[in-house]
N, C-alpha and C positions, 0 to 999 in steps of 0.2 A: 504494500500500500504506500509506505513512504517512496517507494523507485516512482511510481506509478503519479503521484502527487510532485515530486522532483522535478519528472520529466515535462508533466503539465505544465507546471511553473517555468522552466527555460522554453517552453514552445512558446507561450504567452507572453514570454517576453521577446523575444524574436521574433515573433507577429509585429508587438506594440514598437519596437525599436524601427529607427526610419535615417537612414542613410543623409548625409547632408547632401541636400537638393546640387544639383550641376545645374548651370546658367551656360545658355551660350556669351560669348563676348559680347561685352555691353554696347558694342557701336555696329550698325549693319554693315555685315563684308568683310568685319573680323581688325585682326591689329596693322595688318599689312595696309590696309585701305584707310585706316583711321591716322596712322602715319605719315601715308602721303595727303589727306585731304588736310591734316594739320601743317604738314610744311608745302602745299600750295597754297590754301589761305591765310597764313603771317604772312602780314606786309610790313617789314621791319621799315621803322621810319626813317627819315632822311637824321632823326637828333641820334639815334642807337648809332648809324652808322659812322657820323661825325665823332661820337664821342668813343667809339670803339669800343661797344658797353657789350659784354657777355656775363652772362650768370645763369642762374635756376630762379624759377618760380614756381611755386607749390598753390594748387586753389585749390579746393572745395566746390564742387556743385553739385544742385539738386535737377533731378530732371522728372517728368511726371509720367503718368501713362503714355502718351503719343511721343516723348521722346523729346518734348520740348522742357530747355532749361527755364529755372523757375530762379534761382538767387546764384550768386558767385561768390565763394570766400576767399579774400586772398590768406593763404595760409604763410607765406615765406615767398617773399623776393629782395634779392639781390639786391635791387633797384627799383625806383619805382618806373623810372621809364620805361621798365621790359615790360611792365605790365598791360598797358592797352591796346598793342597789336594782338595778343592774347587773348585778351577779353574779348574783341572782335572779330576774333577765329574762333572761341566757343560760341560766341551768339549766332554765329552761320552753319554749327553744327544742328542747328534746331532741328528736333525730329528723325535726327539717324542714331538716338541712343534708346535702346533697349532693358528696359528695366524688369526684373524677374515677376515673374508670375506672384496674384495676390498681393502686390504692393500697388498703393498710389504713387507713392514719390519714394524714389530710391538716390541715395549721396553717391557720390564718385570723386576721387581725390586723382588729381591727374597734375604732373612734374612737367613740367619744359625746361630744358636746357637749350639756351640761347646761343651760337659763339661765332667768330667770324672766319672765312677762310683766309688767311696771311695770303700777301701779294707774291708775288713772284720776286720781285727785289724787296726781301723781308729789310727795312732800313730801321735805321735805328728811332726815326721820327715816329714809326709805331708803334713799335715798344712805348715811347714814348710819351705817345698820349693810350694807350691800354695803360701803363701803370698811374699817370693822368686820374684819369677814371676809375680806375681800381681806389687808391685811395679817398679819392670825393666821392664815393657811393655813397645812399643811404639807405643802407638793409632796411625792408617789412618784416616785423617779428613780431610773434605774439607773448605780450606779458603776462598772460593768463594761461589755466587750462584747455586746452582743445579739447570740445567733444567730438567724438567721431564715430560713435553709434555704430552703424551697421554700413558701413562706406566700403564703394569695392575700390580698390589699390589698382589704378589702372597705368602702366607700361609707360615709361619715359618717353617726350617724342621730343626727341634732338634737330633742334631746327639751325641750320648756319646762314649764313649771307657774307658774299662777297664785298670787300670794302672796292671804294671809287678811286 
């Protein structure tokens, strides 16, 4: 009777027990497509390029059933100037993110890394104004807790541009 009661009890539990859900990739077409649609839509500005500004920028966003983004948090930038070509490459993402099943509004934490391709006669006047810039940045940082609930960790997209 006890075998018999034992083995009830691990079947019941192996019924009740439930695998953690598989999502496909949160952007239509997967990472390769969401890659190049992010480094065809940044349009690094004419001020990033003059000022030879590379770094990372960390955001937050929320995106709803249809896949359109709903708020933007900047989590961590370098700079603030890296931030609004950014911003304006999420808002064109509208409607190609995918959020899992049973949710209204799903977070997504997504990284860019900004940098530029060195000229062919690498001189020392770019060096120059890069370390320029490097020192007169002014990092986004948060002085407080981040919550980060239930955010899916989505894939670095390394965007470059060539300097003039």
């Amino acid at each position: 009777m006890k075998k018999f009661l034992l083995i009830i009890t691990i079947l019941f539990i192996t019924v009740c027990c439930k695998a953690q859900e598989t999502i496909p990739f949160p952007f239509q077409g997967g990472v390769n497509i969401m890659n190049r649609f992010f480094k065809d839509s940044v349009q690094v500005t004419n001020d990033i390029i003059q000022k030879k500004a590379s770094g990372v920028v960390i955001f937050k966003f929320t995106a709803d059933i249809s896949g359109v983004i709903k708020k933007i948090i900047i989590y961590y930038a370098d700079d603030y100037s890296l931030t609004p070509p950014l911003i304006e490459a999420l808002k064109k993402s509208n409607h190609k993110w995918v959020i899992p099943n049973h949710e209204k509004l799903h977070d997504f934490i997504i990284q860019f890394s900004i940098n530029f391709n060195p000229p062919a006669n690498n001189s020392q006047a770019v060096a120059a104004d890069f370390y320029r810039y490097y020192t007169q940045r002014r990092p986004i940082t948060s002085n407080n807790q981040v919550p980060l609930d239930d955010a899916t960790l989505l894939p670095t997209v390394a965007v470059s541009y060539d300097l003039q």
